[in-house]
Structures are given as C-alpha cells and as structure tokens.
ZAMARGU-4260 file (C-alpha; in steps of 0.2 Angstrom, whole numbers, plus 5000, padded with zeros to 4 digits):
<rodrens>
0) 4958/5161/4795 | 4941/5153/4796 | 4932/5151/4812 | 4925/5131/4813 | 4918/5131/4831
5) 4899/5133/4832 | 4890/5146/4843 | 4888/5139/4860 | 4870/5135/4859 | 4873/5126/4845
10) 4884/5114/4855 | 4871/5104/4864 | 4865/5090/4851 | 4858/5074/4854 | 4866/5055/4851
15) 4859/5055/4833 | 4867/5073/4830 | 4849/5083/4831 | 4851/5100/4836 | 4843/5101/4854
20) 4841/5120/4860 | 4849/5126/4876 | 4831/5129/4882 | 4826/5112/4881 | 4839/5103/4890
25) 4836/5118/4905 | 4817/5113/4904 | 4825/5093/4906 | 4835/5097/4921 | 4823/5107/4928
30) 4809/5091/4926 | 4823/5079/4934 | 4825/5093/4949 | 4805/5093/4952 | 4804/5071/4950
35) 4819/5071/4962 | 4810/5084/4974 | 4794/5074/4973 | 4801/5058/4975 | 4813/5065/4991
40) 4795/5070/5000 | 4788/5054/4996 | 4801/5046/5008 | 4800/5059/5020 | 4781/5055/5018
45) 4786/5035/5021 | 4797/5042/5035 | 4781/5051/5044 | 4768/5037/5042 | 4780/5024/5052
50) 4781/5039/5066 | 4760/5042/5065 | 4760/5024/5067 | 4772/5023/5082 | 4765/5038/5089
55) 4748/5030/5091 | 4754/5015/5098 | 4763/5026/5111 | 4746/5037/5113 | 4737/5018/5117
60) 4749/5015/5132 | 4748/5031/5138 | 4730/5033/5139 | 4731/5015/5148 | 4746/5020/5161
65) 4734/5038/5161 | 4719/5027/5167 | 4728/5015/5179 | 4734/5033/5187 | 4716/5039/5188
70) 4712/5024/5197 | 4724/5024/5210 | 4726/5044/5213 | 4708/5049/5207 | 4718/5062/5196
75) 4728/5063/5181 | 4746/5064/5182 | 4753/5081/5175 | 4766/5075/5164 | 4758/5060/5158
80) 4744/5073/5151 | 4756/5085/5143 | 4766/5072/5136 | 4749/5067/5128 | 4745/5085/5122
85) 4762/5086/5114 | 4760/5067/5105 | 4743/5074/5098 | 4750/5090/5092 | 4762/5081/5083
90) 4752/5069/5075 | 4742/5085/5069 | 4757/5090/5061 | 4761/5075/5052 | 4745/5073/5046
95) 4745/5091/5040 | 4762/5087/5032 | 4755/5069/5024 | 4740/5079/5016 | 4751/5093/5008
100) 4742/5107/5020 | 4760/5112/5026 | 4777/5111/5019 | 4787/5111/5035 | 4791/5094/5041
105) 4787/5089/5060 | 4800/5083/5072 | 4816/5079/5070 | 4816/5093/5057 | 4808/5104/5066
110) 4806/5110/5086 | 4797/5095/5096 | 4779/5101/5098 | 4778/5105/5118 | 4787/5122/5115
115) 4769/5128/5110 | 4762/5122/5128
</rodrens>
C-alpha cells in the first residue's frame, strides 16, 4: 500500500502550487494580527482626539461659570473646581495615551479620573 498524502507541512502551497513553509504563513498571520492591532489603536486614537476636543470646550465653560462664581460669591465653587481637576487629569491621560507613553486607555475603558482626588 503506498502512502500518497504529503507531510503536514508540506500541505500549505501557494495558488501557483509553490511550497510555502508553515513558518511563513505564522509569520503572515502574525503581521495581519500586529496591522489589525495598530489600526484598532488608531480609532481608539480617532476616539480620544474628539474627547480632547470636547473636553476643552467643556474646560472653557467651566472656567467662564467658575469666574462668573468668583464674582458673585468671591470664592470658587467646590465642585465646579473638582470637576475641573478631574477634566484636566483626564486630558492628561489622553494625551499620555495619544503620544504612546501609556497603553491603558482613559475613560470609558478605564475608572473616571476623580477616584484619584
């Protein structure tokens, strides 16, 4: 009885019948896993430069209402002033995120920044 079927490395060949080494299509796989990781922190990196954006928008009215506050009470209002700290903390972390210091991505994937206050 003779045995026809090729070793199962031999297996793998190409569309013009090449011999393509299980090594190499591993090596493929593992290229198309690091381009898909790259290009899924490149949205989350689309993701957090609207919320930097939006965040200093809110940091503008804040500091307004925070001034308007001074002028009528001649002191700032508490949670207005946390609420400020928090938002800048956050934009700390998203700019840490944006410039590849950290890995960990800011809120919502993480715990809102005033836990640290």
């Amino acid at each position: 009885m003779i045995n026809n079927e090729k070793p199962q490395d031999e297996k793998q060949t190409s569309t013009s019948g090449e011999y393509i080494p299980s090594s190499s299509v591993g090596g493929t796989q593992k290229s198309n896993l690091a381009v898909s990781e790259k290009l899924l922190r490149l949205l989350f990196m689309l993701f957090f430069v609207l919320c930097h954006y939006i965040i200093r928008l809110i940091v503008y009215v804040l500091a307004i209402a925070q001034f308007l506050v001074v002028l009528v009470t001649s002191k700032p209002h508490e949670g207005l002033r946390k609420f400020g700290q928090a938002l800048s903390y956050y934009a700390y972390q998203i700019l840490q995120f944006l410039t590849y210091n950290t890995e960990e991505k800011p809120f919502p994937f993480s715990p809102w920044p005033q836990d640290r206050f």
